[in-house]
N, C-alpha and C positions, 0 to 999 in steps of 0.2 A: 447271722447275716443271711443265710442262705432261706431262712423262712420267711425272714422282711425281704428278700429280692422276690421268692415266688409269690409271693402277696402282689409286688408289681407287677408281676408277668400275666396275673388276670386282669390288671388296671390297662394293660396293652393291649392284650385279645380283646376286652371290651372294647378300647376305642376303635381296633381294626374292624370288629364287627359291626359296630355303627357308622363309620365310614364308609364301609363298602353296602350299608343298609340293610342286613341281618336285622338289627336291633335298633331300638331308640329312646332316647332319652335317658339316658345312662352320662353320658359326657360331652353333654352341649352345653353346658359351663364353663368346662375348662376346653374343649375347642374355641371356643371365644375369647377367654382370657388368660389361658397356659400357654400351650404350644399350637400355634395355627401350623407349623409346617411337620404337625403329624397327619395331615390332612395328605398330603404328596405322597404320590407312589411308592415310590421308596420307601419312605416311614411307614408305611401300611404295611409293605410285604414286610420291614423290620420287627414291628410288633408283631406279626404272624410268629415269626420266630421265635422270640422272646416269650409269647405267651404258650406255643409249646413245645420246642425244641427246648428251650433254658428250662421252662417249668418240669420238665422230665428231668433234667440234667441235676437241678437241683434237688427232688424229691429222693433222685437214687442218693445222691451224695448225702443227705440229711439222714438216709437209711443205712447207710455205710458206717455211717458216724458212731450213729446210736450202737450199731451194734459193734463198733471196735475191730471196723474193720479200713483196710483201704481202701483211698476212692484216687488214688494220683492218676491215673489215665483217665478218666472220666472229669478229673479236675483239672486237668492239661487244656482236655479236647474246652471246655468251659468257657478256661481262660482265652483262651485264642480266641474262640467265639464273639466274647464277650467284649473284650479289648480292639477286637477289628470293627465290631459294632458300633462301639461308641466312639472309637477316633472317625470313622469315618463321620458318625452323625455328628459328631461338635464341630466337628470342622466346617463339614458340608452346609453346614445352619449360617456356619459367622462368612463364608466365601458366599456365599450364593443369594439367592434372592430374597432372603427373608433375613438376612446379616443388617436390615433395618428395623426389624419385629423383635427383637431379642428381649424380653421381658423375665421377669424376677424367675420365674418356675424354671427359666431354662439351665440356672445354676444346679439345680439339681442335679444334673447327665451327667456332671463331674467326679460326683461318688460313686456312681454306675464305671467308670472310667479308673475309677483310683481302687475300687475291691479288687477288679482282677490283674491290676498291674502287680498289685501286693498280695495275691493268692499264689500269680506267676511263680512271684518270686521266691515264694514261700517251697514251691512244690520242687521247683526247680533245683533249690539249695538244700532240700530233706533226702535223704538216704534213698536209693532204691529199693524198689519190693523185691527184685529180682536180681542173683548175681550179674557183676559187671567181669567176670572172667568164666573164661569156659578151659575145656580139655582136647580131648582126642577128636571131636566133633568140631568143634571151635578152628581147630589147625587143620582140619582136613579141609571144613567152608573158606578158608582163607587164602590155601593153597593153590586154590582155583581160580582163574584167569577171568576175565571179561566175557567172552567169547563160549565160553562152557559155563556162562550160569545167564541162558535166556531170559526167565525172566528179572532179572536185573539188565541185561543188554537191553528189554524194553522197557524199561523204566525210564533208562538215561535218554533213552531216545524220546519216551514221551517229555522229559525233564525239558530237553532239549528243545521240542515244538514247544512246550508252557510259554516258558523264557522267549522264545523269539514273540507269540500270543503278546505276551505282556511289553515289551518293547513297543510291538506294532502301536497299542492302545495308549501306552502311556505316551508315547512320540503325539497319540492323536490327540489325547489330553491337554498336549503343551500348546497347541498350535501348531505343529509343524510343516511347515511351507515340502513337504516331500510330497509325491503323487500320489506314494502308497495311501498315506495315511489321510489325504482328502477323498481317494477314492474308499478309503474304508468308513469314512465319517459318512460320505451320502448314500452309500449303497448296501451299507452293513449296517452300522449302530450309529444313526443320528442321538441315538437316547445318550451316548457322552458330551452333546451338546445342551443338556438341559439345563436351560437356566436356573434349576433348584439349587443345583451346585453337586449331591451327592453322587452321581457318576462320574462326576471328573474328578472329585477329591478320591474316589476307590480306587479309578487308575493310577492316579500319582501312587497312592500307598502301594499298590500292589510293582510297581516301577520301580519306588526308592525303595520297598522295604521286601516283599516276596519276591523280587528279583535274585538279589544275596543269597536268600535261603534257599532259594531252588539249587542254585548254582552250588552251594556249600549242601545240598543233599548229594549230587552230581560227584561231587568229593567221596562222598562218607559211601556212594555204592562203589566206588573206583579202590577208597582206602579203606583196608581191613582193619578193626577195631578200635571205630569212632565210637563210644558209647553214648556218647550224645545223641545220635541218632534218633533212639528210645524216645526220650521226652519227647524234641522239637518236630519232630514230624508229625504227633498229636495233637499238637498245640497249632502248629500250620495247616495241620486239616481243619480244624475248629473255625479257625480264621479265614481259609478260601470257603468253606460251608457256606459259612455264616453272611459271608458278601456277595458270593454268586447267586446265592437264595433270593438278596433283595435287591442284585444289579437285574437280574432275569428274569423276575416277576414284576420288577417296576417299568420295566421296558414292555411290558405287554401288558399290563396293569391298564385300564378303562381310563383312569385321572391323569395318566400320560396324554399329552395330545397328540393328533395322530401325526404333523412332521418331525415327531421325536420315535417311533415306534420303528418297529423292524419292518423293513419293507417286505410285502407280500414274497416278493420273485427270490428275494437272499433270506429269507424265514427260516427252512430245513437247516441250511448250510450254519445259518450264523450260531444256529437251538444246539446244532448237532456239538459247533466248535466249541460254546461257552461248558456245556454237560462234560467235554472230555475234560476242559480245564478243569471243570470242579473237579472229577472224578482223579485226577494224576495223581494229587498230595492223598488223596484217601488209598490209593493203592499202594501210596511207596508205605506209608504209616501202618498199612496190615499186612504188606512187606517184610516189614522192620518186628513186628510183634509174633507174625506168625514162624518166624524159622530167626532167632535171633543171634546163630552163634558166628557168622560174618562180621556181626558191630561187637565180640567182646574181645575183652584181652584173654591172649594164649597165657591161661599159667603153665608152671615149668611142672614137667611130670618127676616124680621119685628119681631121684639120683642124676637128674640132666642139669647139666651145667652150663652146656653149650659150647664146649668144648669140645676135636677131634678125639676120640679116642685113644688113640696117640698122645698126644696131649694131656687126656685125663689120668692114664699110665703113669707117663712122667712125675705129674704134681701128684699123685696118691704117692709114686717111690720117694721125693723130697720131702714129702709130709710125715714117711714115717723114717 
């Protein structure tokens, strides 16, 4: 599977490069009669990614294999990519302006859609490479408050600006009649009003569905020995990568018109705010990998029971 996907992923770098005029006469067949709405913004900087962000992703994973070895973080980071990719594009096709051009080729995004739901799940439900309990080190990272482990107090705090970020945009995504969010629609990101549809279906996903997860990150740095942490936070970098790549480039992208683009005077501010969002889920996730013994379970050391000592007295004298 993974060699018939990166066989695709030069079928996408093609068409982006002939899009954007690199190249020609490679995919002016099936821009005519497959997918006209890989021609938009969005889809352009999509296939950028696919043909080399996934094409690398896959070639390490294919090498993994071969040699008998693990690829579950690397298949995590994938899935999420992969899975944020294509919910946004199927959706954003059948909502938006070209939900009247739907033609036979566009069934295909469906399988692209259904390997990494079932890769997900697969990796998700297989054993860990790495213990899920620790010891002396484990109880001593756990022992410690909020307040004495800085960079976790900035994490939750970036957690915290993300989540209100996504609020703001998804509120702007619905329509909603508040100030905040008409004055962020005309003077920050008009690109969530684009008729394609793909920017307002990311916000929604990132509203109903990266919302929860921030917030259940926000949890897992608060509470000592989530092991869940591990995976999901790989898999949700994968997935904010994977959308801020083609919300941010589509928005500056030349095939955007210019009253959807980022305005001249809000450009710094707005570049500045979307790169830290990207960047949150990638630092809580090398976070979470690089110092792991906060997310495991404490096992019990030689002879602790968990009892006062006093206690442990007693039951050793009734015991013999």
């Amino acid at each position: 599977m993974f060699t018939e996907f990166s066989f695709t992923c030069v079928i996408d770098l093609t068409s982006a490069l002939e899009y954007d005029g690199f190249i020609s006469g490679f995919m002016e067949f099936y821009r005519k009669t497959g997918e006209p709405y890989l021609g938009t913004a969005y889809a352009i900087m999509m296939c950028y990614w696919d043909g080399i962000a996934h094409f690398v992703l896959y070639l390490v994973m294919i090498s993994r294999i071969a040699d008998r070895r693990a690829y579950r973080t690397v298949g995590l980071f994938w899935a999420g990519s992969l899975c944020a990719n294509m919910s946004v594009f199927i959706t954003g096709i059948v909502v938006g302006k070209y939900g009247s051009e739907i033609r036979p080729a566009f069934w295909l995004n469906f399988l692209f859609l259904v390997m990494p739901v079932l890769g997900a799940i697969t990796l998700f439900t297989r054993s860990k490479d790495r213990p899920l309990t620790g010891g002396y080190n484990a109880q001593h990272a756990q022992s410690m408050k909020l307040i004495w482990r800085p960079l976790d107090l900035l994490l939750v705090i970036l957690l915290l600006a993300a989540m209100g970020f996504t609020i703001l945009r998804g509120l702007a995504a619905l329509d909603s009649p508040l100030g905040a969010t008409s004055i962020y629609l005309r003077q920050y990101e008009p690109y969530l009003k684009d008729p394609v549809g793909f920017p307002r279906v990311m916000m929604l996903h990132q509203f109903f569905y990266g919302l929860p997860v921030m917030g259940a990150f926000i949890y897992g740095l608060l509470k000592p020995g989530c092991t869940w942490m591990s995976d999901w936070t790989v898999f949700f970098a994968g997935a904010m990568i994977q959308c801020q790549w083609a919300h941010i480039g589509g928005s500056l992208h030349p095939r955007t018109t210019a009253p959807f683009r980022i305005p001249s005077i809000t450009f710094s501010s707005v570049l500045a705010a979307n790169l830290l969002y990207t960047l949150t889920p990638v630092l809580v996730a090398l976070r979470v990998h690089s110092n792991p013994y906060f997310f495991l379970k404490i096992a019990p050391f030689p002879g602790q029971t968990g009892l006062p000592n006093s206690e442990e007295k007693d039951t050793k004298y009734k015991n013999k």
